[in-house]
C-alpha positions as a Markdown table, in Angstrom:
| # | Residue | x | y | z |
|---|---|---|---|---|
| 1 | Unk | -26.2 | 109.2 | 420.5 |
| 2 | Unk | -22.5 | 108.5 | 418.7 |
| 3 | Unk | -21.2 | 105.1 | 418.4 |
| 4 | Unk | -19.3 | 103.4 | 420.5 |
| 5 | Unk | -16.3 | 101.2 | 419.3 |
| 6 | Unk | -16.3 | 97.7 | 420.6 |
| 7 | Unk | -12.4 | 97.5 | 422.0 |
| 8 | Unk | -11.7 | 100.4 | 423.0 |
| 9 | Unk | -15.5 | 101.7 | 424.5 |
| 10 | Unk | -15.0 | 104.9 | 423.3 |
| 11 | Unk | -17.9 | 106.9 | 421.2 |
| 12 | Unk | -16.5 | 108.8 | 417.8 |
| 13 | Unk | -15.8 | 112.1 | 419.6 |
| 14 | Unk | -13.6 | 110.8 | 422.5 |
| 15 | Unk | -11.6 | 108.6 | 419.9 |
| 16 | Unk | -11.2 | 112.0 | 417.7 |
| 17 | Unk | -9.9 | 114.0 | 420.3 |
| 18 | Unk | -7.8 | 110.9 | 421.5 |
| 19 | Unk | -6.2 | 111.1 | 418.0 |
| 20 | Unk | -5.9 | 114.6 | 417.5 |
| 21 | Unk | -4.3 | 115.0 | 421.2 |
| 22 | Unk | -1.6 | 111.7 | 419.7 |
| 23 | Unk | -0.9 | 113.5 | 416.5 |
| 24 | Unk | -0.5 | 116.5 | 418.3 |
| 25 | Unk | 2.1 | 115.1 | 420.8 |
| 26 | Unk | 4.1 | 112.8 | 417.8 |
| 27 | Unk | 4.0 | 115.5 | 415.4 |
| 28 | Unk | 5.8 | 117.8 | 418.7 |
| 29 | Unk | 8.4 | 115.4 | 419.0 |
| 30 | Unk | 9.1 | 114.7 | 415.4 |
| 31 | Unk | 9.2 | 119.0 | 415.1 |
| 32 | Unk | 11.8 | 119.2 | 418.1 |
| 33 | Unk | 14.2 | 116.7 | 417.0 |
| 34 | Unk | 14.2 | 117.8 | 413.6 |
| 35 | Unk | 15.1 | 121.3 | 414.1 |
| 36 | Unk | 17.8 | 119.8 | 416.8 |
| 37 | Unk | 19.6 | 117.9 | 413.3 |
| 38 | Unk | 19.0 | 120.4 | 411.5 |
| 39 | Unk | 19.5 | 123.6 | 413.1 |
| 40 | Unk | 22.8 | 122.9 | 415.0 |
| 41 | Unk | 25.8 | 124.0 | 413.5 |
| 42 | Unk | 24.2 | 125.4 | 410.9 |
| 43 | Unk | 24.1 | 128.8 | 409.4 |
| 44 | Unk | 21.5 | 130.7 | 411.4 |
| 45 | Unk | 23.1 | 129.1 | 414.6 |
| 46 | Unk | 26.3 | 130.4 | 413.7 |
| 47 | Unk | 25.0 | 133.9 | 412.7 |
| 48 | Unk | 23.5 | 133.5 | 416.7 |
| 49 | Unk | 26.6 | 132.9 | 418.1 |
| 50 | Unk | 28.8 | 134.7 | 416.1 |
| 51 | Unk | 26.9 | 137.9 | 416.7 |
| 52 | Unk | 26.3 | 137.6 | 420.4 |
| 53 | Unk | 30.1 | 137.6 | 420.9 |
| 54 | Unk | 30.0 | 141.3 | 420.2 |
| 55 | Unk | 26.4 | 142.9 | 420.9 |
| 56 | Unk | 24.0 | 141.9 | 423.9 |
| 57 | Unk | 23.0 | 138.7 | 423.9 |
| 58 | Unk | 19.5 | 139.3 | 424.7 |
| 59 | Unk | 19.0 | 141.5 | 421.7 |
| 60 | Unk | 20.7 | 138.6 | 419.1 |
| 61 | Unk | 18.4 | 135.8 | 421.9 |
| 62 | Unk | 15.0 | 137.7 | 420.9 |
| 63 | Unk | 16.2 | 138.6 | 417.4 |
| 64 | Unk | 17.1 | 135.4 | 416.1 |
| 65 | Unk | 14.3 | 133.9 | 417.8 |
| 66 | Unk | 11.6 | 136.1 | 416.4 |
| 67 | Unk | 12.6 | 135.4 | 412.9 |
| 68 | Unk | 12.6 | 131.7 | 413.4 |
| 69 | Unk | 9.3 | 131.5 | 415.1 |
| 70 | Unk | 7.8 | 133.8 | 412.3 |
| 71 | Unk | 9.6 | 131.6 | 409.8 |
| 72 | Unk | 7.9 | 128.4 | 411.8 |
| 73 | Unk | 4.4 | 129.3 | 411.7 |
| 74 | Unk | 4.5 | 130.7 | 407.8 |
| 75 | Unk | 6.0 | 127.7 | 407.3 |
| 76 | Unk | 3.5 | 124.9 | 409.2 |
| 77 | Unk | 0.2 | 126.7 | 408.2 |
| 78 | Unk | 1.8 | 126.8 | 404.9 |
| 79 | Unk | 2.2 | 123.2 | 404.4 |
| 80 | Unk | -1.5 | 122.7 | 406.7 |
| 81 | Unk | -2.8 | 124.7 | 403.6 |
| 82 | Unk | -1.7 | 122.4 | 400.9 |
| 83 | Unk | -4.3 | 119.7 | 402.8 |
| 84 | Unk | -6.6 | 121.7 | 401.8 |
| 85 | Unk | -5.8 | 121.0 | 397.9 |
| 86 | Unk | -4.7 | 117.8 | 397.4 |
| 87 | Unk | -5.7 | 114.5 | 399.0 |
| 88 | Unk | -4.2 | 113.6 | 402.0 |
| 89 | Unk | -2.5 | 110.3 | 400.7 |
| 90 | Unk | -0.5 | 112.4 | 397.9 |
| 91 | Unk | 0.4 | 114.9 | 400.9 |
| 92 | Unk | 2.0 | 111.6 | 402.6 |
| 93 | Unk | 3.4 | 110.7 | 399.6 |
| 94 | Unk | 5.3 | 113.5 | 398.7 |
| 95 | Unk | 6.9 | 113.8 | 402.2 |
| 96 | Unk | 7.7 | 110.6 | 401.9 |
| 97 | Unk | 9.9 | 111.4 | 398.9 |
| 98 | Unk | 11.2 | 114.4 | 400.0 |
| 99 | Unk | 12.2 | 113.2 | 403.4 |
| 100 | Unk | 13.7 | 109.9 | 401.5 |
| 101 | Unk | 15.9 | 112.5 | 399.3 |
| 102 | Unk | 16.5 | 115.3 | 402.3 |
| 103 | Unk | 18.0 | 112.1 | 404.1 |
| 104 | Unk | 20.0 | 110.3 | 401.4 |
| 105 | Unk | 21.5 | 113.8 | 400.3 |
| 106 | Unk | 22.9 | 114.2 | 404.2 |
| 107 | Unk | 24.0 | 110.7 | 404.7 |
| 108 | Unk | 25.9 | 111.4 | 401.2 |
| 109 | Unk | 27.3 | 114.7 | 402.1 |
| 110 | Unk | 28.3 | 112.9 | 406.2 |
| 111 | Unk | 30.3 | 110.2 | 404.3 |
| 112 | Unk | 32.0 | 113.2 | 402.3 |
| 113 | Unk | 33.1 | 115.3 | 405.7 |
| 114 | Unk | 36.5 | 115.6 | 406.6 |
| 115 | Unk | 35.7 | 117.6 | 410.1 |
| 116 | Unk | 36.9 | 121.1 | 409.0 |
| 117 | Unk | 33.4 | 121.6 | 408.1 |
| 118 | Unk | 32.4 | 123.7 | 410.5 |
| 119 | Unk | 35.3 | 125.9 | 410.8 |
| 120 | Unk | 34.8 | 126.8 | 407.2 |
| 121 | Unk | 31.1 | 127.3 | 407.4 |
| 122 | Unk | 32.4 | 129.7 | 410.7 |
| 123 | Unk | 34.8 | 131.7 | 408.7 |
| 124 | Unk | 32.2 | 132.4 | 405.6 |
| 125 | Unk | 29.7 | 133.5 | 408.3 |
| 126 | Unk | 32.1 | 135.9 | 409.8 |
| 127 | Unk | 33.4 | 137.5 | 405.9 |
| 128 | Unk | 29.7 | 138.1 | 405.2 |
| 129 | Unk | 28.7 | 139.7 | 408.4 |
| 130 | Unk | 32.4 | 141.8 | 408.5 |
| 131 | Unk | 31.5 | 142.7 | 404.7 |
| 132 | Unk | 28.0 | 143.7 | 406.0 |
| 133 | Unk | 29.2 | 146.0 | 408.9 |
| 134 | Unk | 32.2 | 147.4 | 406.7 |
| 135 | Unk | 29.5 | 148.7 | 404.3 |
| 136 | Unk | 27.2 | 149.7 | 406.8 |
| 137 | Unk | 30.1 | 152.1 | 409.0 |
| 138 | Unk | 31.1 | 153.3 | 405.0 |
| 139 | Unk | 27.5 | 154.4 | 404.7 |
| 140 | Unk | 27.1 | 156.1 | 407.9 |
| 141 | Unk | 30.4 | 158.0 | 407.7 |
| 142 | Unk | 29.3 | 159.0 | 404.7 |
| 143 | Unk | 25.9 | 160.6 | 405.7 |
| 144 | Unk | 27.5 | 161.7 | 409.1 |
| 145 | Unk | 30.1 | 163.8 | 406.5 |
| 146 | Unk | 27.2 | 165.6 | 404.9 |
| 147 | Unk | 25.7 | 166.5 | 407.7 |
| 148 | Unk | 28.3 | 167.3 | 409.9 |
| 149 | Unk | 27.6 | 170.7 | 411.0 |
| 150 | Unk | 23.5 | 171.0 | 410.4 |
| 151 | Unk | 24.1 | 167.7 | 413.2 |
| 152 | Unk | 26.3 | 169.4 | 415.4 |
| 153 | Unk | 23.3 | 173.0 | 415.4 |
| 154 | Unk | 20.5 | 170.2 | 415.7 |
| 155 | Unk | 22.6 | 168.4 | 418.8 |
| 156 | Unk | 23.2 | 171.2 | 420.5 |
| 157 | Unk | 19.5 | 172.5 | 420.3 |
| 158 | Unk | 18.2 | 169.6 | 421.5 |
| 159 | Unk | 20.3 | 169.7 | 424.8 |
| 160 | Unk | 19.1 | 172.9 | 425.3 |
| 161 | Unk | 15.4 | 172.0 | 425.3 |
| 162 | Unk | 15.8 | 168.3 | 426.7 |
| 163 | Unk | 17.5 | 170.3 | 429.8 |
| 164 | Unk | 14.4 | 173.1 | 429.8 |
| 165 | Unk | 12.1 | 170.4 | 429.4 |
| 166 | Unk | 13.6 | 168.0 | 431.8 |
| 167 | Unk | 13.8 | 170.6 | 434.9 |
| 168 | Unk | 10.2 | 171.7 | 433.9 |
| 169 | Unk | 9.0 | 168.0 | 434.7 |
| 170 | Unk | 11.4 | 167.0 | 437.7 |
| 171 | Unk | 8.4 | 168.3 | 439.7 |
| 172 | Unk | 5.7 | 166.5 | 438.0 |
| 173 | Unk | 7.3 | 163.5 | 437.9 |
| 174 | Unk | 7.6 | 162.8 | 442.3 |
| 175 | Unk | 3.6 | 161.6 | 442.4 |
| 176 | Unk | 4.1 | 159.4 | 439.4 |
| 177 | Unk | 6.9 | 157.2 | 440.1 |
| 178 | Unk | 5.3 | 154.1 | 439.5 |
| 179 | Unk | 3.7 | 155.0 | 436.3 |
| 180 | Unk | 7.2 | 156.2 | 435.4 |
| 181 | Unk | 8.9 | 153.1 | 435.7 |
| 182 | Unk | 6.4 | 151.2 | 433.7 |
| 183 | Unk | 6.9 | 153.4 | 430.9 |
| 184 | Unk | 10.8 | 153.6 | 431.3 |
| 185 | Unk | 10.5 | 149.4 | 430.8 |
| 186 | Unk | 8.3 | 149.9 | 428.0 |
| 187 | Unk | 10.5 | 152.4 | 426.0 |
| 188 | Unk | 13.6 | 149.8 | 426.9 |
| 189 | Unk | 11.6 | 147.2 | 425.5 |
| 190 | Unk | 11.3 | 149.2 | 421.7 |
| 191 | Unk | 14.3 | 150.4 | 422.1 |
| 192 | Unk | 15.9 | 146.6 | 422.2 |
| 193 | Unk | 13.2 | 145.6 | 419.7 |
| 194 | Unk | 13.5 | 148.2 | 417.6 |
| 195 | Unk | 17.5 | 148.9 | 417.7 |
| 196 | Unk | 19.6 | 148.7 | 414.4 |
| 197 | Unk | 21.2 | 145.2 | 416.2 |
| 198 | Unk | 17.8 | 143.8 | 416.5 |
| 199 | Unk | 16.8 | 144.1 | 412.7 |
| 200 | Unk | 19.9 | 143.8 | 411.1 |
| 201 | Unk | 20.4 | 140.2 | 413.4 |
| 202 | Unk | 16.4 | 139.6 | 412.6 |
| 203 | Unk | 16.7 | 140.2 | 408.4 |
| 204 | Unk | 20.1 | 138.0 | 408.5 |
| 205 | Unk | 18.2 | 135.1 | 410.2 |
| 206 | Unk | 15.6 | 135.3 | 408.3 |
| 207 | Unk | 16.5 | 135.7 | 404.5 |
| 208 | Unk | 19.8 | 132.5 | 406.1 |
| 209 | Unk | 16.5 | 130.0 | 407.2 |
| 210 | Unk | 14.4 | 130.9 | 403.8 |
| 211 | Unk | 14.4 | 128.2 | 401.7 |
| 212 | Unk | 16.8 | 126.0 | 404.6 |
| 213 | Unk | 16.6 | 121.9 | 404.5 |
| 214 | Unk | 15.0 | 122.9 | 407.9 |
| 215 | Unk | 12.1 | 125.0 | 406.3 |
| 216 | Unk | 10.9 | 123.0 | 403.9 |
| 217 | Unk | 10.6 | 119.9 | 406.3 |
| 218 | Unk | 8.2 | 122.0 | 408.6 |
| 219 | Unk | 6.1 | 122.7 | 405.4 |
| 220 | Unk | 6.3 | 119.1 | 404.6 |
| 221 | Unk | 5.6 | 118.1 | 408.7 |
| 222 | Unk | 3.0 | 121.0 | 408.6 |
| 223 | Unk | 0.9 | 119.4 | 406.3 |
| 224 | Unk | 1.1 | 115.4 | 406.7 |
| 225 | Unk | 1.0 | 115.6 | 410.9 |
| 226 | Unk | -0.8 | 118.0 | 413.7 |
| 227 | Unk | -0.3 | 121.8 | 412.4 |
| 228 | Unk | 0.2 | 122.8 | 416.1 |
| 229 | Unk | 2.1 | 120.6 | 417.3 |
| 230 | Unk | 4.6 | 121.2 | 414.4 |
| 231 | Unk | 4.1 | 124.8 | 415.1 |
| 232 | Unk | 4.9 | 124.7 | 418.8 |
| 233 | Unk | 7.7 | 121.9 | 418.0 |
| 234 | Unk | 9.6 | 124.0 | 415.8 |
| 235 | Unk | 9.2 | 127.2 | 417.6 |
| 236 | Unk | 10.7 | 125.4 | 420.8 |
| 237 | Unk | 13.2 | 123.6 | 419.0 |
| 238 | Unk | 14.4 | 127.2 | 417.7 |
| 239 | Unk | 14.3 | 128.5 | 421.1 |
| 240 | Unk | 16.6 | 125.7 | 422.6 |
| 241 | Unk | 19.3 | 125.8 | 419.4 |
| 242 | Unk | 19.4 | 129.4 | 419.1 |
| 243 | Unk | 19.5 | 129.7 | 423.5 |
| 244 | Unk | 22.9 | 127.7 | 422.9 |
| 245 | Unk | 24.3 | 129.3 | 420.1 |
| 246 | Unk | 23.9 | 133.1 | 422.3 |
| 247 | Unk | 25.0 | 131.0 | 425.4 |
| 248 | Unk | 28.0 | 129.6 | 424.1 |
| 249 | Unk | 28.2 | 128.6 | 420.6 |
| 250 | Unk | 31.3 | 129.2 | 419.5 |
| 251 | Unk | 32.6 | 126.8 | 422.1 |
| 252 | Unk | 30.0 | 124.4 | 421.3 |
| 253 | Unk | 30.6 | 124.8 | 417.6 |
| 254 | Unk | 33.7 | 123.6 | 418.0 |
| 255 | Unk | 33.4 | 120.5 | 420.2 |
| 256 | Unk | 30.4 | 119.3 | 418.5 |
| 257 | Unk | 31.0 | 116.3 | 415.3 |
| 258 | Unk | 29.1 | 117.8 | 412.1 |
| 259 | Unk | 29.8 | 114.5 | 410.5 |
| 260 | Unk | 27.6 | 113.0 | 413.2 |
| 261 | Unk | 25.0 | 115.4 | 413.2 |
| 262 | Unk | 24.7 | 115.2 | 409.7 |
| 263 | Unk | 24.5 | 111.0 | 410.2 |
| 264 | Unk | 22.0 | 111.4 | 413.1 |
| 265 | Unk | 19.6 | 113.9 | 410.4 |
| 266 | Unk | 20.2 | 111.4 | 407.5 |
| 267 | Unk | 19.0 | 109.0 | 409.6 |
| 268 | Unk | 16.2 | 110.8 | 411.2 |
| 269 | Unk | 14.6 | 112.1 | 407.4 |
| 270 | Unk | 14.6 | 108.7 | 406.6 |
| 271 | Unk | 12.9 | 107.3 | 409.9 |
| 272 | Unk | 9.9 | 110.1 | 408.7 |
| 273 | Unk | 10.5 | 108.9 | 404.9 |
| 274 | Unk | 9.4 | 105.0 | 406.2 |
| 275 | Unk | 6.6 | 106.3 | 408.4 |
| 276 | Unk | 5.4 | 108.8 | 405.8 |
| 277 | Unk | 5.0 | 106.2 | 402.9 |
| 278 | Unk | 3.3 | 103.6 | 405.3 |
| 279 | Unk | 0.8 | 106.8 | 405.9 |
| 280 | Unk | 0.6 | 106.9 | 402.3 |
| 281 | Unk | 0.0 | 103.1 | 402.1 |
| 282 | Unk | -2.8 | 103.1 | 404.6 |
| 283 | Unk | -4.6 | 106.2 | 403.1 |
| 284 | Unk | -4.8 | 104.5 | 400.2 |
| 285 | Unk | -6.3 | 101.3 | 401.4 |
| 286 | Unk | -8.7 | 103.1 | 403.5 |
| 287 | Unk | -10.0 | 105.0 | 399.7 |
């Protein structure tokens, strides 16, 4: 039979899962409201909003979304790996350090702001995408040129058979309504996934968070707190931000104060620098 500690009257077990269930909850928390500091304003929420003024918002919603909850979870098990390495206490410590710097560096760059900060970061976003679908209509004019007139043979083929096949299975089709519908959702659901908007929005999020402030402090949150709870933190903090950017970015772009922001994730990256190295502390007292 376990052991049973003496203040709390809990055996070993309870007491681990009491601590794992904690962490799991802190190291939530700590996830959400650093994507929140991070994440708003910046260039992936931009690229969200900036695109969903001119293609379905659902498509840029689930786009953006999917790359930053693939991005969260390499990122989280990523830094849960390390643990596996190097002692936990050296983990702490180098958090600790690179929170100390991530938040120093943004309480620097806040005292530097003038407020046109955003508006500049808005009008780069909106060069590189307009350069992007510039070379992209270049390209397809380009191929549709060339193939202009095998295109035009192929189109007008197709219609021929779609219309044959189509009237051929108008009959079929009356018993099986309801299996008809299901599968009409299913190909509108590849279609959206699958659409040039989708993977075009999906790359740009992607290769924009890859190597972010914001990435590297889930690596370092993945591997000094709860790996879940980072992982579900940071996939719902990504939900929320990128939700608003869709919804109404722009607008918010431009009501929101960067320079506090910045303050509020200076702060916050400091806040985890402090807890971090008292971690460190107690790990080392405890070896």
């Amino acid at each position: 039979m376990g052991s049973t500690d003496i203040y709390t009257g809990l055996d070993a077990p309870t007491m681990a899962l009491t601590a794992a269930g904690s962490g799991a909850s802190d190291s939530l928390l700590a996830s959400i409201l650093m994507i929140f500091v991070s994440e708003i304003g910046d260039k992936t929420f931009l690229i969200a909003a900036i695109l969903a003024m001119t293609n379905p918002r659902l498509t840029i919603f689930l786009a953006a979304c999917s790359a930053l909850w693939l991005m969260s979870i390499l990122s989280a098990f990523l830094g849960h790996a390390v643990v596996t390495f190097i002692p936990m206490s050296w983990v702490s410590i180098a958090a600790a350090v690179m929170f100390l710097a991530f938040g120093v560096k943004l309480l620097q760059e806040a005292r530097e702001m003038d407020g046109s900060e955003i508006a500049k970061e808005m009008h780069s976003v909106e060069a590189e995408l307009s350069e992007k679908d510039a070379a992209a209509k270049s390209q397809m004019a380009m191929e549709a040129g060339e193939a202009g007139d095998y295109s035009a043979e192929a189109g007008a083929e197709k219609f021929n058979v779609n219309v044959d096949v189509d009237g051929d299975r108008s009959v079929e089709a009356a018993g099986e309504c309801n299996s008809g519908s299901v599968l009409d959702s299913l190909k509108n659901l590849m279609g959206l996934l699958l659409s040039p908007v989708f993977v075009e929005t999906f790359v740009l999020v992607f290769l924009a968070e890859w190597g972010d402030r914001s990435q590297l402090a889930t690596i370092a949150l993945g591997a000094a707190r709860n790996v879940y709870g980072v992982t579900a933190g940071t996939i719902l903090g990504h939900t929320c931000c990128t939700g608003l950017a869709v919804v109404g970015g722009r607008l918010l772009a431009s009501r929101i104060s960067v320079k506090k922001v910045t303050y509020a994730g200076g702060a916050l990256f400091i806040v985890f620098a402090i807890l971090y190295g008292y971690e460190a502390l107690n790990l080392k007292g405890i070896a």
